[in-house]
C-alpha positions as a Markdown table, in Angstrom:
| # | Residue | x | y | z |
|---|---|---|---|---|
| 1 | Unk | 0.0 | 0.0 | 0.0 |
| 2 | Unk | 1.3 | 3.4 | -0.9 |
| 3 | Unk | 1.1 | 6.3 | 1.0 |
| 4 | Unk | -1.1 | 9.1 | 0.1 |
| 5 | Unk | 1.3 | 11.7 | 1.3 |
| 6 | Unk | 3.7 | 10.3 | -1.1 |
| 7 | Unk | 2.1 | 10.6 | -4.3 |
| 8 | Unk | 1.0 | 14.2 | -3.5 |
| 9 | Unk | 0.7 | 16.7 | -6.3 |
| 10 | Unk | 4.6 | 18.5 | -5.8 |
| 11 | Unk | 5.8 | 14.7 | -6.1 |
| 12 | Unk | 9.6 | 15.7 | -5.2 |
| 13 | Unk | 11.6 | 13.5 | -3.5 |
| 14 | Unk | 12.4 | 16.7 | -0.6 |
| 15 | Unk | 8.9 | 17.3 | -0.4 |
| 16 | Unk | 8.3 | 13.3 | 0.7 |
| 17 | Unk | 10.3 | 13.5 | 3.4 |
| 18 | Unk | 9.4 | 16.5 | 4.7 |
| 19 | Unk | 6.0 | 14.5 | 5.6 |
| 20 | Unk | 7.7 | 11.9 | 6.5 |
| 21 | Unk | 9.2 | 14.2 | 9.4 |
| 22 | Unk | 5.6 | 15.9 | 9.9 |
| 23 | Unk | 3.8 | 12.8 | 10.4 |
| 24 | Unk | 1.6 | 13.2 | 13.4 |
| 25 | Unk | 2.0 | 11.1 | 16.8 |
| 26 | Unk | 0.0 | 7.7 | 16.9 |
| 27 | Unk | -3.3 | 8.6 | 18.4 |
| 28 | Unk | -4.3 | 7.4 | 21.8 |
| 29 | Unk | -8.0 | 5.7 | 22.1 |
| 30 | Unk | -10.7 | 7.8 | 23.6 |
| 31 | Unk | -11.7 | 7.4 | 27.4 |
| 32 | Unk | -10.0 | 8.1 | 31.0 |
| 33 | Unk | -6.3 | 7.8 | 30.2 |
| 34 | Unk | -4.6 | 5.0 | 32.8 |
| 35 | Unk | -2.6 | 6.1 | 35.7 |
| 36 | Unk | 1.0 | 6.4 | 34.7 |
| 37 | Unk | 3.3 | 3.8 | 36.1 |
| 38 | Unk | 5.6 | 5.0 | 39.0 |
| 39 | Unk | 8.5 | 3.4 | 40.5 |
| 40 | Unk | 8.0 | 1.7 | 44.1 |
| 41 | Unk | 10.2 | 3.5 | 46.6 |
| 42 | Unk | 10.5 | 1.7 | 50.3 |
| 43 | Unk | 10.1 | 5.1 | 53.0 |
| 44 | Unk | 14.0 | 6.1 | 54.4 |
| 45 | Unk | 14.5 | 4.5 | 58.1 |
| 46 | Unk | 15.9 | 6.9 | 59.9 |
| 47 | Unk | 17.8 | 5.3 | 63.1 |
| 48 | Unk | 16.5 | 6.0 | 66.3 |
| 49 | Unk | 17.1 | 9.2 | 68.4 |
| 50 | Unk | 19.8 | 9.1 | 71.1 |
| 51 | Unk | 19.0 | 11.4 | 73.9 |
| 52 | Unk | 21.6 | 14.5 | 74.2 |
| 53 | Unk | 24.3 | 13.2 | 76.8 |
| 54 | Unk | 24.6 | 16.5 | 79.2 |
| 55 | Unk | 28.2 | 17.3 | 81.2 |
| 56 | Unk | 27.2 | 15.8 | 85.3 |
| 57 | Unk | 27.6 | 19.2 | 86.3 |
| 58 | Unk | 25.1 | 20.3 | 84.2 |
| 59 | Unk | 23.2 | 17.3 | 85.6 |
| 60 | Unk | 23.7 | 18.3 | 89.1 |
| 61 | Unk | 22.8 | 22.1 | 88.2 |
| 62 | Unk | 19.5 | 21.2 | 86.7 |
| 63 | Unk | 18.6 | 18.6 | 89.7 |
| 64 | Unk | 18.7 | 20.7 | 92.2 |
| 65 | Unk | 16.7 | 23.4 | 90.6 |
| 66 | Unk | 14.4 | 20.3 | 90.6 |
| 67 | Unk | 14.7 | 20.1 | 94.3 |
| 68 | Unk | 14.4 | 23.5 | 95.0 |
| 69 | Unk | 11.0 | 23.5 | 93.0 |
| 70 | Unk | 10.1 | 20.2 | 94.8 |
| 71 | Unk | 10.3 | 21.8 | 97.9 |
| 72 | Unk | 8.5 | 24.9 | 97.4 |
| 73 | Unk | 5.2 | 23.2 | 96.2 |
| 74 | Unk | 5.8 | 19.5 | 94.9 |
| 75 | Unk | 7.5 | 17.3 | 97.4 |
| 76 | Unk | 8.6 | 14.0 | 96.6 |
| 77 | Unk | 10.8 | 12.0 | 98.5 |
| 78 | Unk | 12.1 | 9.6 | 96.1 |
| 79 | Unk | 13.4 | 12.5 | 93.7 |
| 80 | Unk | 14.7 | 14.3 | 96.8 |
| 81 | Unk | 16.9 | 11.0 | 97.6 |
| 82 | Unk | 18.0 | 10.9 | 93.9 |
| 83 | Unk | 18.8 | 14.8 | 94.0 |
| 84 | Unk | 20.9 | 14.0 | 97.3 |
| 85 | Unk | 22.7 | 11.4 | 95.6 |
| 86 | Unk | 24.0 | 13.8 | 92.7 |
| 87 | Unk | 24.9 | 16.8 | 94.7 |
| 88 | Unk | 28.0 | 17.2 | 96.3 |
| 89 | Unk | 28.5 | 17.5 | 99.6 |
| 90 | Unk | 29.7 | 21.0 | 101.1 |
| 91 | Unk | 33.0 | 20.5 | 102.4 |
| 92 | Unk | 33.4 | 21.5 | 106.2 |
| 93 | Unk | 35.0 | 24.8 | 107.4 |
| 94 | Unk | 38.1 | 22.9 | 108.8 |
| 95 | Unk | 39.0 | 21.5 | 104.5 |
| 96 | Unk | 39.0 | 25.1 | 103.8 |
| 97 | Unk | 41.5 | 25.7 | 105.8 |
| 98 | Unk | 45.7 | 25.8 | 104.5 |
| 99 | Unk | 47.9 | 22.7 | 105.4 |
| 100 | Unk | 50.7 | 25.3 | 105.8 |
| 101 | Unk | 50.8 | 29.1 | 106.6 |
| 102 | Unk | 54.2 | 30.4 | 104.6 |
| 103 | Unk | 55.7 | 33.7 | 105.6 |
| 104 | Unk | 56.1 | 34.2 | 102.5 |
| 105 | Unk | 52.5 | 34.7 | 102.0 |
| 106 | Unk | 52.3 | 37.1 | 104.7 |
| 107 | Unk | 52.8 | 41.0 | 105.1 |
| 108 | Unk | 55.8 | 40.5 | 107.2 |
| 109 | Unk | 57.6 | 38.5 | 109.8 |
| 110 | Unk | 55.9 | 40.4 | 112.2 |
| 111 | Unk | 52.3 | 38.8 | 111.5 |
| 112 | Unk | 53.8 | 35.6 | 111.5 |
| 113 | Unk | 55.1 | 36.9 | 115.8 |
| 114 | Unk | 51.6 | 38.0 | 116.3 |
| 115 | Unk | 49.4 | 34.7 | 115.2 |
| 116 | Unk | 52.4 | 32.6 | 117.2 |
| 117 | Unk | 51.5 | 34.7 | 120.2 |
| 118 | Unk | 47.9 | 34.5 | 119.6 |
| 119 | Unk | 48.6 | 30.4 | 119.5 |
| 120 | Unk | 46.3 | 30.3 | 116.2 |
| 121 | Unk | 49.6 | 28.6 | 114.5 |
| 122 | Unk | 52.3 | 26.3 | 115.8 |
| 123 | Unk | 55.7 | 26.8 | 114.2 |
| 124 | Unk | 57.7 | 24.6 | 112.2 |
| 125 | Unk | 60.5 | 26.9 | 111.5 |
| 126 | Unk | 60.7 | 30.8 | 111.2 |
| 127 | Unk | 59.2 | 30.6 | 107.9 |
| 128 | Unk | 56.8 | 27.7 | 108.1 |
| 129 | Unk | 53.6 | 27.0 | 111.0 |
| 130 | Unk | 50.3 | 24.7 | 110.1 |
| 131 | Unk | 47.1 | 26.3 | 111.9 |
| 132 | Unk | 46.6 | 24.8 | 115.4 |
| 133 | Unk | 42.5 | 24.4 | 114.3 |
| 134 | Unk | 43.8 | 22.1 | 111.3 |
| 135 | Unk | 46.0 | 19.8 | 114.1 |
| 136 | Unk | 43.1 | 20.1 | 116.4 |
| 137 | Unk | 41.9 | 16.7 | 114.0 |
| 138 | Unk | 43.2 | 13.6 | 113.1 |
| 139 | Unk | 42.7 | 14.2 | 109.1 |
| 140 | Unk | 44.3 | 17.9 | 109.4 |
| 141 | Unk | 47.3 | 16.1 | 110.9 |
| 142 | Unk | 47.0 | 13.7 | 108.1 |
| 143 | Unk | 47.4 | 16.7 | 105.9 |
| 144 | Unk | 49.9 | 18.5 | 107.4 |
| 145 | Unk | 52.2 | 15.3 | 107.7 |
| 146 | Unk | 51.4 | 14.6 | 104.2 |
| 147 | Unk | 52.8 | 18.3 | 102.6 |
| 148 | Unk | 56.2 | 17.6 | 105.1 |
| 149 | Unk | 57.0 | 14.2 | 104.0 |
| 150 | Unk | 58.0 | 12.8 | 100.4 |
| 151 | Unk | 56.2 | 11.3 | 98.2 |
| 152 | Unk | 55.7 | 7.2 | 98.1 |
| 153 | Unk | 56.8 | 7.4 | 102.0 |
| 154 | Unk | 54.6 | 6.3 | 104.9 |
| 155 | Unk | 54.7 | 8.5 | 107.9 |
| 156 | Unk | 55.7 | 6.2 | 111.3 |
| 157 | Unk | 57.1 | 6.4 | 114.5 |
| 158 | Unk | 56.7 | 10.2 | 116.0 |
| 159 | Unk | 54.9 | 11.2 | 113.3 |
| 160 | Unk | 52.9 | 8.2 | 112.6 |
| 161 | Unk | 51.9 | 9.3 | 117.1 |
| 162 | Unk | 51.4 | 12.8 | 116.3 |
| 163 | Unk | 49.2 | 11.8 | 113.5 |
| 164 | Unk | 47.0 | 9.6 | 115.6 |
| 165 | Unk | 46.9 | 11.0 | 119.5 |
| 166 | Unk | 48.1 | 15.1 | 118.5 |
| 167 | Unk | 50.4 | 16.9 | 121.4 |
| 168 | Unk | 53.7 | 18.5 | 120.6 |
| 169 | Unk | 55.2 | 18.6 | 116.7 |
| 170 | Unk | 57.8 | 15.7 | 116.8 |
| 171 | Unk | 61.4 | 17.1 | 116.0 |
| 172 | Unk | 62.1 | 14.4 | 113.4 |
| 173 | Unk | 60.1 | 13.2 | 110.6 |
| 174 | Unk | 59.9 | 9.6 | 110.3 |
| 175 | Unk | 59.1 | 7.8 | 107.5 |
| 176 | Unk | 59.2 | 4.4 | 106.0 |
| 177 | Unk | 61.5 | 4.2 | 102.8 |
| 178 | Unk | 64.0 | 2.4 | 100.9 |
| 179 | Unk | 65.8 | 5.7 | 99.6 |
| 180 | Unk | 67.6 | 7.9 | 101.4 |
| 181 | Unk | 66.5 | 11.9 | 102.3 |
| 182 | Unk | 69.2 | 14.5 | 103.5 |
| 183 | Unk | 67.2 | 17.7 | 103.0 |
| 184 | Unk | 65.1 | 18.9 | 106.0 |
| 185 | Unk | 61.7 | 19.9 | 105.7 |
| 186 | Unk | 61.3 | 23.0 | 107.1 |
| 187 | Unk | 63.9 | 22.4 | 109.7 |
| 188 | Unk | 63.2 | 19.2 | 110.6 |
| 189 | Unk | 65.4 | 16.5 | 109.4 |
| 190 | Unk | 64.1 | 13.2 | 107.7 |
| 191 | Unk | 65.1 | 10.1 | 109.6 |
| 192 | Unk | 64.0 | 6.9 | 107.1 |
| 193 | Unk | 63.4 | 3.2 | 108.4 |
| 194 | Unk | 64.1 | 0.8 | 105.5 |
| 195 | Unk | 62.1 | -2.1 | 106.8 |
| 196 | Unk | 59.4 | -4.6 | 105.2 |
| 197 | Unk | 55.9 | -3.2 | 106.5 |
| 198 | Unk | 53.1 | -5.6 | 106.1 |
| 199 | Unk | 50.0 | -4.4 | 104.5 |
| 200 | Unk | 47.8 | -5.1 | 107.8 |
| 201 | Unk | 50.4 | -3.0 | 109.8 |
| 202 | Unk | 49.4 | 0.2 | 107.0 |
| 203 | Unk | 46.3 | 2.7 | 107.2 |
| 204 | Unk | 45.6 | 5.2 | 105.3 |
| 205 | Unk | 44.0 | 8.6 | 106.3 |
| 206 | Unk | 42.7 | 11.1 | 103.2 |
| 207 | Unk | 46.0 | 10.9 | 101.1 |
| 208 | Unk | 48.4 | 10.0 | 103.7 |
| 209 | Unk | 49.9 | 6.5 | 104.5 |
| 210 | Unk | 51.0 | 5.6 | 108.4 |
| 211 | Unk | 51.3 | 2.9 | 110.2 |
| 212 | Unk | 48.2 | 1.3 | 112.1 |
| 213 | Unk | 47.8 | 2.5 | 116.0 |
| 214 | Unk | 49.5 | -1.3 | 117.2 |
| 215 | Unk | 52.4 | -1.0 | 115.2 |
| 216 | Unk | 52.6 | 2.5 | 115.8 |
| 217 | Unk | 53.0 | 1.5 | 119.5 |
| 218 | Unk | 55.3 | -1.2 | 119.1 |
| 219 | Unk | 58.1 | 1.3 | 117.0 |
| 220 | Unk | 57.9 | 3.7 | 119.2 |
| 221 | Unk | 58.6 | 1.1 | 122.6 |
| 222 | Unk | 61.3 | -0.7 | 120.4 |
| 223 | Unk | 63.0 | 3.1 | 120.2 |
| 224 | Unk | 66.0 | 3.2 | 122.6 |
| 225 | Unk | 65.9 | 6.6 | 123.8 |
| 226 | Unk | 68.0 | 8.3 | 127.0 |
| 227 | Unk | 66.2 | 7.9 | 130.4 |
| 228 | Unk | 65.1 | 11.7 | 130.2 |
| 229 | Unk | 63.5 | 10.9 | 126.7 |
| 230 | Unk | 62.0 | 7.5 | 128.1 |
| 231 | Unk | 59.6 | 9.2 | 130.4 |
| 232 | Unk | 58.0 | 11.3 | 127.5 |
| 233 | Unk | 57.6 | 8.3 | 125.2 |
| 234 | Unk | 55.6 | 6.0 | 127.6 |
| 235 | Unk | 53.5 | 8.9 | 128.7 |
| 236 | Unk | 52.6 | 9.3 | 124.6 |
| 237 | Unk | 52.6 | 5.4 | 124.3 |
| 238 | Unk | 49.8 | 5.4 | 127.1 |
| 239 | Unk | 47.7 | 8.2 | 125.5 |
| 240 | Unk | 48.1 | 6.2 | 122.2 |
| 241 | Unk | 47.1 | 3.0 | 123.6 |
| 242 | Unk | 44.3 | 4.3 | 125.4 |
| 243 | Unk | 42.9 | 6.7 | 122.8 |
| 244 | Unk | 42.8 | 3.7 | 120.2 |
| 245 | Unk | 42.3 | 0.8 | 123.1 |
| 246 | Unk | 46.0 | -0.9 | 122.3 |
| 247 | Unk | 46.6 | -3.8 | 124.7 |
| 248 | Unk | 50.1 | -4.3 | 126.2 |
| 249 | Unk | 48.8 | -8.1 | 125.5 |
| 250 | Unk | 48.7 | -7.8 | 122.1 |
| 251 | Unk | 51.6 | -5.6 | 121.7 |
| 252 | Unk | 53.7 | -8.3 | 123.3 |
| 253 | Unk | 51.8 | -11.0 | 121.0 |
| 254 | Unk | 53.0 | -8.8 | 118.0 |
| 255 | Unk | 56.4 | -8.2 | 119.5 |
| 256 | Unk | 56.8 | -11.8 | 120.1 |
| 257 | Unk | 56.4 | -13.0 | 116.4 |
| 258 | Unk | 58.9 | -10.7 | 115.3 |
| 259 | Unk | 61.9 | -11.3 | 117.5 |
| 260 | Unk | 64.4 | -9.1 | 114.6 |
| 261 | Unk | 62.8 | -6.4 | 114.8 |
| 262 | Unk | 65.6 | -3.8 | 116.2 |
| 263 | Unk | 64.9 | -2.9 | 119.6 |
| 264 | Unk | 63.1 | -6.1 | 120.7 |
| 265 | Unk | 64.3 | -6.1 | 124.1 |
| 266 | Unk | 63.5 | -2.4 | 124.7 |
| 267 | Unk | 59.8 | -2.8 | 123.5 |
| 268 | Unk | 59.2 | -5.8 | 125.8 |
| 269 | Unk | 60.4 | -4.0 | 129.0 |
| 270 | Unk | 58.1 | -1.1 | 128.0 |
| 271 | Unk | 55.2 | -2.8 | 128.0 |
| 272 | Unk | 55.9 | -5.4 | 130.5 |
| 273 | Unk | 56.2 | -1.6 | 132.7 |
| 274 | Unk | 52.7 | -0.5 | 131.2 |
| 275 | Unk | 51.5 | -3.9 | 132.0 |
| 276 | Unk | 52.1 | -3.1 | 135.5 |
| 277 | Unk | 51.2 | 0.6 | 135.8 |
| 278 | Unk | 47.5 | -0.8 | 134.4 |
């Protein structure tokens, strides 16, 4: 079949297909045209919301304002437990206090005279005192002992007794170490032990490390001292042993499984004397 368009009346060969080009698009049926076809596209899963992680500070901050509006109109004592158990505790008047009081942090030399007179410090040396309300308990002992002696050392001895039962600044600064210390702190000269300390024989009180209250005792009987000197050590060894309820018993139970220990002799005749003056 030939078409029409073809055999038209300019009959060219341009002129064919030029309607070739112009032929019209193929017509579509009459009625409601179909719905176009669209690609099936599963919805986007978007992972699951974290909830913001807020600095504990911020934590604490927002708590309490929760407590503090608890407590004007809504009180609940669950969330007031919770709210107790964030905060932090206030530290006392006596943690405020300095370890030390430097003169070096003072007007003069003058104000260190007049607080010495006053008795609200105890010297050290002419430059150095710790505040006598920071000695007054056992943890500002603790702390004071703990800025005089070096680090890795446990305080024993004198100082581990003036740590425990107070009374008057001992002139020497005993410690437990296996190196060796020449510099005095603040006047008072280091005097190291190099001895095996069991861990049972250790306590330790805030950051400081002493010996216990029994071995305590027991160093301090084993010390040989003058006869002027003895007197002053068993009156402390009786204010220790009664302060922290120390037997002479079991000081001479703990004397007797260590027969070495330097000064063996010495310790048993000072309690064996304490014994009696019971």
């Amino acid at each position: 079949m030939t078409d029409s368009r073809l055999t038209s009346s300019a009959g060219s060969p341009s002129d064919a297909g030029t309607a070739l080009l112009e032929r019209p698009a193929i017509m579509q049926p009459s009625g409601p045209t179909p719905a176009t076809a669209q690609t099936f596209r599963p919805p986007l899963r978007r992972p699951p919301s974290r909830p913001a992680r807020r600095h504990p500070s911020k934590a604490r901050s927002s708590a309490w304002k929760q407590g503090i509006l608890e407590e004007q109109g809504q009180p609940d004592q669950v969330t007031r437990r919770q709210i107790a158990s964030l905060s932090k505790p206030k530290p006392s008047a006596s943690d405020s206090l300095p370890d030390l009081v430097l003169l070096s942090k003072l007007p003069g030399p003058n104000s260190m005279r007049l607080l010495t007179q006053y008795r609200l410090v105890e010297p050290l040396d002419p430059n150095a005192a710790y505040l006598s309300e920071r000695a007054s308990g056992i943890f500002g002992r603790a702390a004071i002992a703990k800025r005089l002696i070096p680090y890795g050392t446990t305080a024993c001895n004198s100082l581990a007794s003036w740590v425990w039962s107070g009374g008057l600044f001992p002139p020497y600064l005993d410690v437990v170490s296996s190196s060796h210390f020449r510099t005095p702190m603040y006047s008072h000269p280091l005097r190291v032990h190099n001895r095996k300390l069991p861990f049972e024989h250790m306590m330790k009180l805030g950051r400081l490390w002493t010996t216990s209250p029994l071995r305590t005792a027991c160093d301090l009987a084993c010390e040989e001292r003058s006869d002027e000197d003895n007197s002053g050590k068993v009156a402390s060894l009786h204010t220790l042993m009664e302060q922290y309820q120390v037997s002479s018993n079991a000081c001479l139970n703990l004397l007797a499984a260590n027969p070495r220990w330097p000064g063996h002799n010495s310790g048993i005749e000072t309690f064996n004397l304490l014994r009696k003056l019971a």
